[in-house]
C-alpha positions as CSV (number, residue, x, y, z in Angstrom):
1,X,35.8,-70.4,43.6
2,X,35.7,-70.1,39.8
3,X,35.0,-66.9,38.0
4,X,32.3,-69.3,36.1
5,X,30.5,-71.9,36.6
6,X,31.0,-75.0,34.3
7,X,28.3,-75.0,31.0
8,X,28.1,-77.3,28.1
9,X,27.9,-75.5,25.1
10,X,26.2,-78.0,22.3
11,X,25.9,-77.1,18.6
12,X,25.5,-78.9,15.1
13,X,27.7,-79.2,12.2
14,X,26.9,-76.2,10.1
15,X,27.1,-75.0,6.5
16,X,26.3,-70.9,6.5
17,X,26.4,-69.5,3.1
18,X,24.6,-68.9,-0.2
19,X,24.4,-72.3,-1.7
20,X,24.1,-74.1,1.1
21,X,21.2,-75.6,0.5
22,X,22.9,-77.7,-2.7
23,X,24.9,-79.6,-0.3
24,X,22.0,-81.5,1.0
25,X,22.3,-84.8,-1.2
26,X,26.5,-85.1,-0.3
27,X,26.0,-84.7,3.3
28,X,22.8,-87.3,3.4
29,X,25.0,-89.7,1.0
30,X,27.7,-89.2,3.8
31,X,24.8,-90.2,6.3
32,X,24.9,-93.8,4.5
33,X,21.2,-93.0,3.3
34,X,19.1,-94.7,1.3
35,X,15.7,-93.7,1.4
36,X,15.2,-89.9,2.6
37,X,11.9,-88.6,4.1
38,X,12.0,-85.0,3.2
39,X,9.7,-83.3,5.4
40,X,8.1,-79.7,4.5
41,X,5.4,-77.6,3.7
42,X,3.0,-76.3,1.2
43,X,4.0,-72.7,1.5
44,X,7.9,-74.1,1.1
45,X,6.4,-75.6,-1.8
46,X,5.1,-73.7,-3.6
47,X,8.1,-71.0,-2.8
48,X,9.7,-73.2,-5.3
49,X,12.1,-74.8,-3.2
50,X,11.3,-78.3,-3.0
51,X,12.2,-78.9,-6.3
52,X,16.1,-78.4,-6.3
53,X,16.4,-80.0,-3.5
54,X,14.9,-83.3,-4.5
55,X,17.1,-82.8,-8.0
56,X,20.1,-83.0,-6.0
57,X,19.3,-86.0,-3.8
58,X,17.9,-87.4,-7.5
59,X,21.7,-86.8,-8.3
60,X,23.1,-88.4,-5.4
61,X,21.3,-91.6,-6.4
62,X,19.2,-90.9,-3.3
63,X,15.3,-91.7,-3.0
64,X,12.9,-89.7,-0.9
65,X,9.5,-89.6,0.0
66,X,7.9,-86.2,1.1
67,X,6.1,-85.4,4.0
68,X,4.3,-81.7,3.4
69,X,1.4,-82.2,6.1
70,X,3.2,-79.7,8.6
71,X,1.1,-76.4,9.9
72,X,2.7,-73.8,12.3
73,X,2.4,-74.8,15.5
74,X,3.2,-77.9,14.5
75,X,0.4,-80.9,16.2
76,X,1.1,-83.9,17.6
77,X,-1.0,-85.5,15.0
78,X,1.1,-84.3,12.3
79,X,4.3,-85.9,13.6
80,X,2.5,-88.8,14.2
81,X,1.1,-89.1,10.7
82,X,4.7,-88.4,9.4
83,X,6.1,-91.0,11.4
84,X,4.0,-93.5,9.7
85,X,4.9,-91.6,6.2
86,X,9.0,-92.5,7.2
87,X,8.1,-95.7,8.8
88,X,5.9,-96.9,5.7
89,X,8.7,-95.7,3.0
90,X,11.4,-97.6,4.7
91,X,13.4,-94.2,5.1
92,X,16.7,-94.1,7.4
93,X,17.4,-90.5,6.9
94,X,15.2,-87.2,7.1
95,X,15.7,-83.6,5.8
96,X,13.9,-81.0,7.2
97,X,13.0,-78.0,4.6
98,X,11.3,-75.0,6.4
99,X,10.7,-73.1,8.7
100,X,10.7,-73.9,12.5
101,X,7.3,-76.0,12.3
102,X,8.7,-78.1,10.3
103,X,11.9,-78.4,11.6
104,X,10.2,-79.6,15.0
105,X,7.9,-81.4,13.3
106,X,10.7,-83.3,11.6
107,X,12.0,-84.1,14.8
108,X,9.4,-85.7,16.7
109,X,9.1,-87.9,13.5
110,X,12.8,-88.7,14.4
111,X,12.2,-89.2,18.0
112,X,9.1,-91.5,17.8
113,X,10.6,-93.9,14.6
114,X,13.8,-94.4,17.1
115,X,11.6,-95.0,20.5
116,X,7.6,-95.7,19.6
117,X,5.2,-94.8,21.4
118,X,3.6,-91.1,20.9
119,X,5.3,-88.0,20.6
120,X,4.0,-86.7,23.5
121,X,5.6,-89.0,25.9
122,X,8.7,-87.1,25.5
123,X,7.7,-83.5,26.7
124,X,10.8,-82.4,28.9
125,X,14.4,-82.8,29.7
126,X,16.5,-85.8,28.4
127,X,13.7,-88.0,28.2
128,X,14.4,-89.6,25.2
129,X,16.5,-92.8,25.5
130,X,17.4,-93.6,22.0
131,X,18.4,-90.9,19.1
132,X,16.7,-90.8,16.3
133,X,18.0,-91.3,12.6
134,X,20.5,-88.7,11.1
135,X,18.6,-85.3,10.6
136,X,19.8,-82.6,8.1
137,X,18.0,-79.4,7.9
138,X,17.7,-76.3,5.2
139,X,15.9,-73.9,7.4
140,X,13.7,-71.3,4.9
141,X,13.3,-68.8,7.4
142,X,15.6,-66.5,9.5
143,X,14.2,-66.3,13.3
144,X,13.4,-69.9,14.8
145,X,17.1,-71.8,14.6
146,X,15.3,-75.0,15.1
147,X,18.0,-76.1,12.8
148,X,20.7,-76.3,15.5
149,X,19.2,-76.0,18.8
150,X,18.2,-78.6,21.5
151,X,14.5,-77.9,21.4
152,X,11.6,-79.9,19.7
153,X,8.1,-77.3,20.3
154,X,5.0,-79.9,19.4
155,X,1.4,-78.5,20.2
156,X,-0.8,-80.7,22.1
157,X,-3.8,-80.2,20.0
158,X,-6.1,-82.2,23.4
159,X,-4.9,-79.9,26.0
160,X,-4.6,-77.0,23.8
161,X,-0.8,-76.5,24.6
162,X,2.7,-76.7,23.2
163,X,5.1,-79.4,24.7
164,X,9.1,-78.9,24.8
165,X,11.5,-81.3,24.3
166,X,14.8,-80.8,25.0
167,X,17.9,-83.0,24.7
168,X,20.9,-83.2,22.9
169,X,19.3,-86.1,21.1
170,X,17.2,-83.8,18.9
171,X,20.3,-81.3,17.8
172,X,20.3,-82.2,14.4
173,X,23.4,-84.0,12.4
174,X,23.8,-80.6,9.8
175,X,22.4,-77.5,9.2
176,X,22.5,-76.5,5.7
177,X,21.9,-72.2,6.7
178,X,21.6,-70.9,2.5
179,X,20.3,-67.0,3.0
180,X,18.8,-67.5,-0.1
181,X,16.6,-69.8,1.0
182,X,14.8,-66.8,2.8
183,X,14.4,-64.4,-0.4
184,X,10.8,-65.9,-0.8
185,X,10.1,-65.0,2.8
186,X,7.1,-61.8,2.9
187,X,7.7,-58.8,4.5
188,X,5.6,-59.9,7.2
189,X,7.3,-63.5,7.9
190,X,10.3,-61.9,7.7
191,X,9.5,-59.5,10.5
192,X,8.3,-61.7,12.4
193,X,10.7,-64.5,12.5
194,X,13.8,-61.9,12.7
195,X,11.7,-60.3,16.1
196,X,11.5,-64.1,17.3
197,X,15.7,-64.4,16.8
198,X,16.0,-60.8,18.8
199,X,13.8,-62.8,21.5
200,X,15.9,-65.6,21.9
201,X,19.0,-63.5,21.8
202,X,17.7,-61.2,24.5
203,X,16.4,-63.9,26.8
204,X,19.3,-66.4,26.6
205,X,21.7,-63.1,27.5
206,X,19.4,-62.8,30.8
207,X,19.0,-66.5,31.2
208,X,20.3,-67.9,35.0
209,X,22.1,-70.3,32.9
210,X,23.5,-68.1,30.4
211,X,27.8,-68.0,29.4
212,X,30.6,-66.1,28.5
213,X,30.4,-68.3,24.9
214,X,26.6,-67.7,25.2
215,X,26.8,-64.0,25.6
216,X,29.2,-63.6,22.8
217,X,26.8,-65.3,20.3
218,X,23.6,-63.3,22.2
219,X,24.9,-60.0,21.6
220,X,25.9,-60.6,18.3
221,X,22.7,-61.3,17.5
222,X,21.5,-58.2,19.1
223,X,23.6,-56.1,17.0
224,X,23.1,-57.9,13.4
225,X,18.9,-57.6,14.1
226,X,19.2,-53.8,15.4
227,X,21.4,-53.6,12.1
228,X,19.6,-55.9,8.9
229,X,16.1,-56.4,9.7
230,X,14.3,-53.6,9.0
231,X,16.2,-52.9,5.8
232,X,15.3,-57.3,5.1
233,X,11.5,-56.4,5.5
234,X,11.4,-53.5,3.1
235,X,14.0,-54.6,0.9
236,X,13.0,-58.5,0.4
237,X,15.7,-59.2,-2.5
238,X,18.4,-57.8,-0.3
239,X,20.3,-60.8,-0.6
240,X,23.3,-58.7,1.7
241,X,20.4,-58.1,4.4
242,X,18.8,-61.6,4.5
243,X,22.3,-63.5,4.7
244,X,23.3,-60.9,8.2
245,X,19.5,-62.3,9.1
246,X,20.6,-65.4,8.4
247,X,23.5,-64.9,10.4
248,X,21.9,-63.1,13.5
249,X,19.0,-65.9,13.8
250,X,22.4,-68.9,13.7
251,X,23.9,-66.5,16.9
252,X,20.6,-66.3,18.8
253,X,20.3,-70.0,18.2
254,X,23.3,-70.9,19.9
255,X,22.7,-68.7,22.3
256,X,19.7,-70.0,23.1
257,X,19.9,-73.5,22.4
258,X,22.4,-73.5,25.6
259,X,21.3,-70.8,27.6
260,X,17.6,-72.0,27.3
261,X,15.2,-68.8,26.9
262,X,12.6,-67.0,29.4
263,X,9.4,-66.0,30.3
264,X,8.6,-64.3,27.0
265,X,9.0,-67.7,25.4
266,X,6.9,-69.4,28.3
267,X,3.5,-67.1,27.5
268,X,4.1,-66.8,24.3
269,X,4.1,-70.8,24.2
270,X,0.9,-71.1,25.9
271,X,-0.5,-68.7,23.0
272,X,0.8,-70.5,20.1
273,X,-0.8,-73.9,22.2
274,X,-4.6,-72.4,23.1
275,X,-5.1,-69.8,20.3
276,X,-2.8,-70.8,17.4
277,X,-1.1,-67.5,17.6
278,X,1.9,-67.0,14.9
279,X,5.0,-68.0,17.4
280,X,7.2,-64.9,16.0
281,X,4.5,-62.5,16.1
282,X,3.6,-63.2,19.6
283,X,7.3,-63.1,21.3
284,X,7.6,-59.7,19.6
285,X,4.1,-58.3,21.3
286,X,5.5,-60.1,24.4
287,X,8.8,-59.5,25.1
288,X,9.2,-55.4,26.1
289,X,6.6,-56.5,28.9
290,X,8.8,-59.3,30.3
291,X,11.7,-56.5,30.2
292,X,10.0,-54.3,32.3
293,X,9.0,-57.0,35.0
294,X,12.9,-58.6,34.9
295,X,14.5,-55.1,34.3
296,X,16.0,-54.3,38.4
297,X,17.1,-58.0,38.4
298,X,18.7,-58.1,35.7
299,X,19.9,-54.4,35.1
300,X,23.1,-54.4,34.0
301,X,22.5,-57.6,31.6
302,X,19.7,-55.5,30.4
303,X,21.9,-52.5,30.0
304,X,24.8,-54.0,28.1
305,X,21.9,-55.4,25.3
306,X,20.7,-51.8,25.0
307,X,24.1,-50.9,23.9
308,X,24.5,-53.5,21.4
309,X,21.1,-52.4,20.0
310,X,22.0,-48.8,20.1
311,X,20.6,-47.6,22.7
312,X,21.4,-44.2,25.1
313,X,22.0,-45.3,28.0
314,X,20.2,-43.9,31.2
315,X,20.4,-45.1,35.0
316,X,17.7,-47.2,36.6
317,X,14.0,-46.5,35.3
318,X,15.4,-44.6,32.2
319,X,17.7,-47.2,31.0
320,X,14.5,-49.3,30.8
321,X,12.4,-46.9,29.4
322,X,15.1,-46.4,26.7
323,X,15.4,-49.9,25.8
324,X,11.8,-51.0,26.0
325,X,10.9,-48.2,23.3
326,X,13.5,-49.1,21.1
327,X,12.7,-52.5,20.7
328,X,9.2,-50.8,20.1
329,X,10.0,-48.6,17.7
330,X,12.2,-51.7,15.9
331,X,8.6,-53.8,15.8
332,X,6.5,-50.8,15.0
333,X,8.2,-50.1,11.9
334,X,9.0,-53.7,10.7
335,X,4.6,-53.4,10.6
336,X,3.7,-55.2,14.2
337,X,1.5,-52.9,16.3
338,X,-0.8,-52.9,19.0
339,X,-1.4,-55.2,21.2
340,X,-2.7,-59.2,21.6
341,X,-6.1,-57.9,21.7
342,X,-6.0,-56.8,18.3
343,X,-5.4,-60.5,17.6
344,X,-8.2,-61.6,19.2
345,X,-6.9,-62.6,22.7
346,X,-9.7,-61.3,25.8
347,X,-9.3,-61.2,29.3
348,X,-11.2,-63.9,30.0
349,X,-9.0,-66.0,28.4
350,X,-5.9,-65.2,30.4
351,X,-7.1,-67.6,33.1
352,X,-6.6,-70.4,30.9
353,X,-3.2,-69.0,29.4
354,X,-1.2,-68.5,32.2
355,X,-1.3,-72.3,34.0
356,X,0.4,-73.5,30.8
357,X,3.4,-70.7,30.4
358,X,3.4,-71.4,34.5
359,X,4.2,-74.9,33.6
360,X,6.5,-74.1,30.7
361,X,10.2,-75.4,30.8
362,X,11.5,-71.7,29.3
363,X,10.9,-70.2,32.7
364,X,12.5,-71.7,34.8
365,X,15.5,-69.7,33.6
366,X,14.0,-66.5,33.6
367,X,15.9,-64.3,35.5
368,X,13.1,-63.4,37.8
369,X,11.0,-65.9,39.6
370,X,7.3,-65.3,37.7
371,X,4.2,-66.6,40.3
372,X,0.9,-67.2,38.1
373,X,-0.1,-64.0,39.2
374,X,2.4,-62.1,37.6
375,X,1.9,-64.5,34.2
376,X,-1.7,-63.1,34.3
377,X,-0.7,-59.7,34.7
378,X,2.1,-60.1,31.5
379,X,-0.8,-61.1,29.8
380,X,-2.7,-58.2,31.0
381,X,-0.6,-55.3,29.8
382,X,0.1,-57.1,26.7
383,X,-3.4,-56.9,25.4
């Protein structure tokens, strides 16, 4: 028998560096583009950065048409209406500059102008038959790593839920990771989205499908958030601390993007679908609860995270006790506190929460098997 099973380990060509961002028109040039759908948003917008990168497609000889209709949680209506935008300008190549939202949104817009139909005929695994047009993305936050992962999130605004796609197909072409793309970022966002990276890092190291390459990249991740964030959300123009974000949110990417996540990710999925709950935001309020139920199946996964985060370790209950108050302490101080009640979630609406996150493609790597009555009860003590 083999020490390991086989894994495929799947990742973009990246840039990582300050500047990176500038490289944008060479690489879609290289891409054979002509006409470029740049897809963003207004807050990316009026951030400033929009701007330079359309100079340096202008200097390229590039055209491109912008598509800034992209909220978080990004709808299905959205990528829908940008399809029509690409579709309309005659584009062949799209640049994503944002933020997860509109990283995802910028991929359904791929997937749809490649197969028809809507965007919503995709949700799942390898259901997309042909790959979209060549996709480079400038990601403006540090936390979501959309930019080089194998997932496409899309709200389904009928059913109040999000979809995932996942497939190699939606990996884009080149990531262009410039730190100082996240200097704009607010303290808030920036707690947020790095809280959302320690997510994915934690839950791909626990993940049944996890790796020794995945586990190196996980716990990197672990170390470099337990080191930089809270000195990136009280220090915003700490361009040292926002490029180890930078670098921690890449890690947790590739962790995740092969290791798939957990059951943290499933509920708070289901949030981001039926309430419109910040995605970040609610995987930090989420995930020391999903510890505590995976914790005995998972202990000594769980323990060796607690020591790349810092943590003293203790045997059985204690070691969980220790790591579930650290990652605590970590959130209270970056400024998110209590609980989902105090952003408006109630019990009665758990009922309709937890059949989504039961249905969610994240959990069925979790490392323990979660019944809807233990989704419910997540929900429960996360209020």
């Amino acid at each position: 028998m083999p020490l390991y099973d086989m894994r495929k380990f799947v990742a973009p060509e990246f840039i990582f560096g300050v500047g990176a961002r500038r490289r944008t028109g060479f690489y879609a040039r290289n891409l054979q583009a002509r006409r470029v759908l740049v897809v963003t948003d207004p807050g990316v917008i009026r951030a400033g950065w929009l701007n330079g990168l359309l100079a340096d497609l202008e200097e390229s000889g590039l055209h491109a048409v912008v598509f800034s209709g992209v909220t978080p949680n990004p709808r299905d209506h959205e990528v829908m209406a940008g399809e029509q935008v690409y579709r309309d300008g005659g584009c062949d190549v799209i640049v994503a500059l944002g933020g997860g939202s509109v990283i995802d949104c910028a991929k359904g817009i791929g997937i749809v102008s490649a197969n028809g139909g809507h965007i919503l005929d995709f949700e799942g695994v390898d259901r997309i038959v042909h790959p979209g047009p060549p996709l480079i993305c400038v990601p403006s936050t540090a936390g979501a790593a959309a930019d080089i992962s194998q997932f496409a999130i899309i709200n389904n605004t009928q059913r109040r839920y999000k979809i995932a796609i996942i497939s190699k197909s939606v990996v884009p072409d080149v990531a262009l990771v410039d730190p100082e793309v996240t200097l704009t970022m607010d303290p808030h966002l920036t707690a947020c989205t790095g809280l959302d990276a320690l997510s994915h890092a934690v839950e791909a190291y626990v993940s049944t499908a996890s790796s020794p390459v995945v586990d190196i990249h996980a716990l990197a991740a672990v170390e470099l958030i337990r080191n930089f964030l809270l000195r990136a959300v009280t220090e915003p123009a700490n361009l040292a601390a926002r490029e180890n974000m930078m670098l921690a949110s890449l890690q947790a990417g590739l962790a995740f993007s092969n290791a798939s996540l957990g059951a943290t990710h499933a509920l708070s999925h289901s949030l981001g679908g039926y309430l419109d709950l910040p995605h970040g935001e609610s995987n930090a309020l989420l995930l020391e609860h999903v510890i505590r139920f995976n914790y005995r199946v998972a202990e000594e996964r769980y323990r060796r995270i607690a020591q790349a985060f810092g943590v003293p370790l203790a045997g059985g209950a204690g070691g969980e006790r220790s790591l579930t108050e650290a990652l605590r302490a970590l959130r209270e101080a970056c400024g998110i506190r209590d609980g989902l009640a105090a952003r408006g979630v109630t019990s009665d609406e758990i009922v309709d929460l937890a059949p989504p996150a039961a249905r969610d493609a994240c959990l069925f790597t979790n490392p323990r098997r979660a019944s809807l009555a233990d989704l419910k009860t997540l929900y429960a003590e996360a209020l």
